[in-house]
C-alpha positions as CSV (number, residue, x, y, z in Angstrom):
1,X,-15.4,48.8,-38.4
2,X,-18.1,47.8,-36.6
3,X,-17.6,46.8,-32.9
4,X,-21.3,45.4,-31.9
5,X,-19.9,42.2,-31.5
6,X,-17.9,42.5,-29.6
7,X,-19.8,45.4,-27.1
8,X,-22.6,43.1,-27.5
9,X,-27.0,44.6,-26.9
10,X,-27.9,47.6,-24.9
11,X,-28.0,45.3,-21.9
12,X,-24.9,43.6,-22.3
13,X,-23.9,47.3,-22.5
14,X,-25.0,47.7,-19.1
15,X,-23.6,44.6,-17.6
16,X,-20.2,45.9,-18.7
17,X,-20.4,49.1,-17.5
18,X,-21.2,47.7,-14.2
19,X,-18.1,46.2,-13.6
20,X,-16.1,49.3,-13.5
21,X,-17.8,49.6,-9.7
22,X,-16.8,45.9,-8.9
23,X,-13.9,44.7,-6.9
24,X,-11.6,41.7,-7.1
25,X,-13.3,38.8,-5.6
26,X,-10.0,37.2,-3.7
27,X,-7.2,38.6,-2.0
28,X,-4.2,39.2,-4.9
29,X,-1.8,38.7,-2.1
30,X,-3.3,35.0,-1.7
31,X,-1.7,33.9,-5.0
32,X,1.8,33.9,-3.9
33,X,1.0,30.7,-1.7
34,X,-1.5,29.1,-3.9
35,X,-1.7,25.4,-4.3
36,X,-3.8,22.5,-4.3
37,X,-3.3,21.8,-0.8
38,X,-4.6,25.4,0.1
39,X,-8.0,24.7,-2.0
40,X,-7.1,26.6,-5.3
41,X,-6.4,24.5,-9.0
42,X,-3.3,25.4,-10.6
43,X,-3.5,24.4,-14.7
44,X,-0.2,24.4,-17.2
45,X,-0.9,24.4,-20.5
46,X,1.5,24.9,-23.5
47,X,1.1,24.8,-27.3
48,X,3.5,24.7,-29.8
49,X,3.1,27.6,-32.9
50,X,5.3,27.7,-35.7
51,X,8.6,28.0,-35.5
52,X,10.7,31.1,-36.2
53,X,14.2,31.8,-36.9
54,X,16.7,31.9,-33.7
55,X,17.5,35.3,-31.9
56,X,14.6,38.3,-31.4
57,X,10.7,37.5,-32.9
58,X,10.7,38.9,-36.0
59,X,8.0,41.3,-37.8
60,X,5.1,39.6,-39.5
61,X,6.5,36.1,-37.6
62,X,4.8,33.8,-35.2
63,X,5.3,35.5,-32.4
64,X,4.0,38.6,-33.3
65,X,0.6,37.0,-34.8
66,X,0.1,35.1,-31.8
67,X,0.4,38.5,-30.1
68,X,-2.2,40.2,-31.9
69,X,-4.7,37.8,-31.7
70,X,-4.1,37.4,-27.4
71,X,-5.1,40.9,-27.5
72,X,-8.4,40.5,-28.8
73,X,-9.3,37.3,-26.4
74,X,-9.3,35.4,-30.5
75,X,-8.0,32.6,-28.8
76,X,-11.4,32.1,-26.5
77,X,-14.1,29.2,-28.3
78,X,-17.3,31.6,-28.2
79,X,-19.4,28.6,-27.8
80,X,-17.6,28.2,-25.0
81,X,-17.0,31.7,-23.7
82,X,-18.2,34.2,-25.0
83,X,-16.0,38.0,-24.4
84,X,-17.9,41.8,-24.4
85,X,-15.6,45.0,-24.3
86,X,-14.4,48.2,-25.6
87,X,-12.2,47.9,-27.9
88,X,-11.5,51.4,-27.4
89,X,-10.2,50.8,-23.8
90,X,-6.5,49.6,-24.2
91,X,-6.2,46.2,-22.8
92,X,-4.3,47.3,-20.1
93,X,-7.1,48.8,-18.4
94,X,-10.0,46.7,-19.7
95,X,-12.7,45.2,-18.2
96,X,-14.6,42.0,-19.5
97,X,-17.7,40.4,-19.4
98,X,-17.6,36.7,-20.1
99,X,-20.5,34.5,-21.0
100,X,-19.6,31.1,-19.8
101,X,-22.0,28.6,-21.7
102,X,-22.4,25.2,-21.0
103,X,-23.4,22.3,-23.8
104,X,-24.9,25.7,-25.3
105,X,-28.2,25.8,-23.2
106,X,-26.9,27.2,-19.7
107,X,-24.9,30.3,-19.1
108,X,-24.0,32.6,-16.5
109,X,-21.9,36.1,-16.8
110,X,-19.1,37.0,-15.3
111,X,-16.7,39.7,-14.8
112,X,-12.7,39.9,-15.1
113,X,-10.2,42.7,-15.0
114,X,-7.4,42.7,-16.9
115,X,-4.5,42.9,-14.1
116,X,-0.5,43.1,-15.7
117,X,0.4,43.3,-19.8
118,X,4.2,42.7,-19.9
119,X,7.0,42.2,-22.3
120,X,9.8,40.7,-21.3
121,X,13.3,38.3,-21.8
122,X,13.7,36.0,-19.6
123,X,16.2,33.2,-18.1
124,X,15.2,29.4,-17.8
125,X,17.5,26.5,-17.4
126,X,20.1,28.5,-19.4
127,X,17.8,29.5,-22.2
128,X,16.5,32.7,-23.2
129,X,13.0,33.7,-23.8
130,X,10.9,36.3,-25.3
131,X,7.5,36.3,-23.6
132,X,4.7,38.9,-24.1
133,X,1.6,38.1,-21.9
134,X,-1.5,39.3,-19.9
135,X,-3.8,38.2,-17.5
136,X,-7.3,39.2,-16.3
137,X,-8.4,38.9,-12.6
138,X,-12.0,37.7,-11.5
139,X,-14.5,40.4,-10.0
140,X,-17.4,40.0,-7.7
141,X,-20.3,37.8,-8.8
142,X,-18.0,35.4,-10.7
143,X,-18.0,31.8,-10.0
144,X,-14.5,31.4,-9.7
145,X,-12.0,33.4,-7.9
146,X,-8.4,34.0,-9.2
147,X,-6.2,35.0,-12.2
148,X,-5.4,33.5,-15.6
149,X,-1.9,34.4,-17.7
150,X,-1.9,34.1,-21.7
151,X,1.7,33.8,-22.6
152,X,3.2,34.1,-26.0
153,X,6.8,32.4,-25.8
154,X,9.7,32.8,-28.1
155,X,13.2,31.1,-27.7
156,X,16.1,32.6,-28.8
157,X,18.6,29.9,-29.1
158,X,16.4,27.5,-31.6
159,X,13.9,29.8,-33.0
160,X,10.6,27.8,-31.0
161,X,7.3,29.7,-30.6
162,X,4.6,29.0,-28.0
163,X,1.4,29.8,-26.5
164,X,1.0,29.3,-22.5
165,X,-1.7,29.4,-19.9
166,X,-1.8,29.3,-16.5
167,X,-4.1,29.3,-14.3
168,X,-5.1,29.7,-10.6
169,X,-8.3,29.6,-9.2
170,X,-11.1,27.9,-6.8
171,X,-14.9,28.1,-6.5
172,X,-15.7,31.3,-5.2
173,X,-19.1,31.3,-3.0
174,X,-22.2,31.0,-5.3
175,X,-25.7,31.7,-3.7
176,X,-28.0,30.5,-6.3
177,X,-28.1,27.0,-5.4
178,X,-29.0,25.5,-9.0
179,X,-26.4,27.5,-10.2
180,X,-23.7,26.3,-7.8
181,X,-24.9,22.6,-8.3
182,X,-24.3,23.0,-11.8
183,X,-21.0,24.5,-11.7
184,X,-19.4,22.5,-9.5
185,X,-20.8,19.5,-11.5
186,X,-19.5,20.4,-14.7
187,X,-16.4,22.7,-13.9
188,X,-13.9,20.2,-14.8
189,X,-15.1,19.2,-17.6
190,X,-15.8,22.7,-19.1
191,X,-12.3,24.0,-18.1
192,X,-10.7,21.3,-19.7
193,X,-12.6,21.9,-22.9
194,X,-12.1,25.7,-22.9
195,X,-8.1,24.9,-22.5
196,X,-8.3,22.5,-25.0
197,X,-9.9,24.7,-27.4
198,X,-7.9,27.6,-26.5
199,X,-4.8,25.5,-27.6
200,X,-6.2,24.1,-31.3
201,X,-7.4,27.7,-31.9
202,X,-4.0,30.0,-31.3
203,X,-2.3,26.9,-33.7
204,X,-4.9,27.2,-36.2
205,X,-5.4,30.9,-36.5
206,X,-1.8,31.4,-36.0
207,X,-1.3,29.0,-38.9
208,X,-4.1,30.6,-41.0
209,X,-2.6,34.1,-40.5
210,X,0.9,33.1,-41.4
211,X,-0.4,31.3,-44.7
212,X,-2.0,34.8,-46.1
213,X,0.7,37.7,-47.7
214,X,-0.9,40.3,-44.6
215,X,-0.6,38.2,-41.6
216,X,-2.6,40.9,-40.1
């Protein structure tokens, strides 16, 4: 299997393997007290997958497609954003460059760092979920500063499969003016689209997969 794609050119090469020497951009311990009022933008999204039978996700189900494609960032629109990595680094210790494109003519890279994977049941409202979930962390030079989950939720009691984001972040301090101008011009807008996307892509792929005799 070939993995240009997804390690990208010799200079994209480059730019990944730079990131190794870059730290977080934001204090970690700032995210326990993050809200609006404090500057940062908090964002909930959830979409429901296919359904399953009740009690533990089960082989070949919903769940465990959804799973497989979070770990290869499948759910991410590359026309959007576009991922570079090893593949051959286990996501828990990945780094990531990310081309973030806008109306397909302007881009800038970015790094993130893949902070927590976790598998886990746990107890909401009574209820009992499955949830298997990572997040990446934004490095120096990126335009944002902060942390995004993708969650794969099962519940036990009625069988119900979904996919999760959330998000914290604020504009972290950009010195190229045109590129600050433009970001903060068209932030919204292109967060809202990537979430969007993100959301009609784990459904459809999920869908896709579950359609086929290998869901793989």
């Amino acid at each position: 299997m070939s993995y240009a794609p997804l390690v990208g050119s010799a200079r994209i090469q480059r730019r990944l393997g730079e990131l190794s020497r870059k730290r977080l951009n934001f204090d970690l311990a700032s995210l326990a007290d993050a809200s609006p009022h404090r500057g940062w933008t908090i964002n909930d999204e959830c979409q429901a997958l296919p359904g399953e039978p009740p009690g533990m996700p089960i082989d070949e189900g919903s769940w465990q497609v959804a799973r497989r494609l979070m770990r290869g960032y499948e759910f991410a629109d590359p026309s959007i954003v576009r991922a570079y990595y090893d593949p051959a680094i286990p996501l828990e210790r990945r780094n990531m460059l990310l081309k973030l494109q806008a109306f397909g003519v302007a881009h800038v890279f970015v790094g993130v760092r893949v902070g927590e994977v976790y598998n886990h049941t746990r107890e909401l409202g009574g209820r009992t979920a499955r949830i298997w979930g990572w997040n990446y962390r934004t490095l120096e030079g990126h335009v944002e500063m902060g942390q995004m989950d993708w969650e794969v939720w099962k519940w036990l009691d009625d069988g119900r499969v979904e996919f999760r984001v959330h998000s914290v972040s604020r504009v972290a301090r950009i010195p190229n003016p045109i590129v600050r101008l433009g970001f903060r011009l068209l932030r919204e807008r292109e967060r809202r689209a990537f979430l969007h996307s993100t959301k009609q892509r784990m459904r459809t792929f999920t869908e896709l997969a579950l359609a086929h005799d290998d869901p793989g």
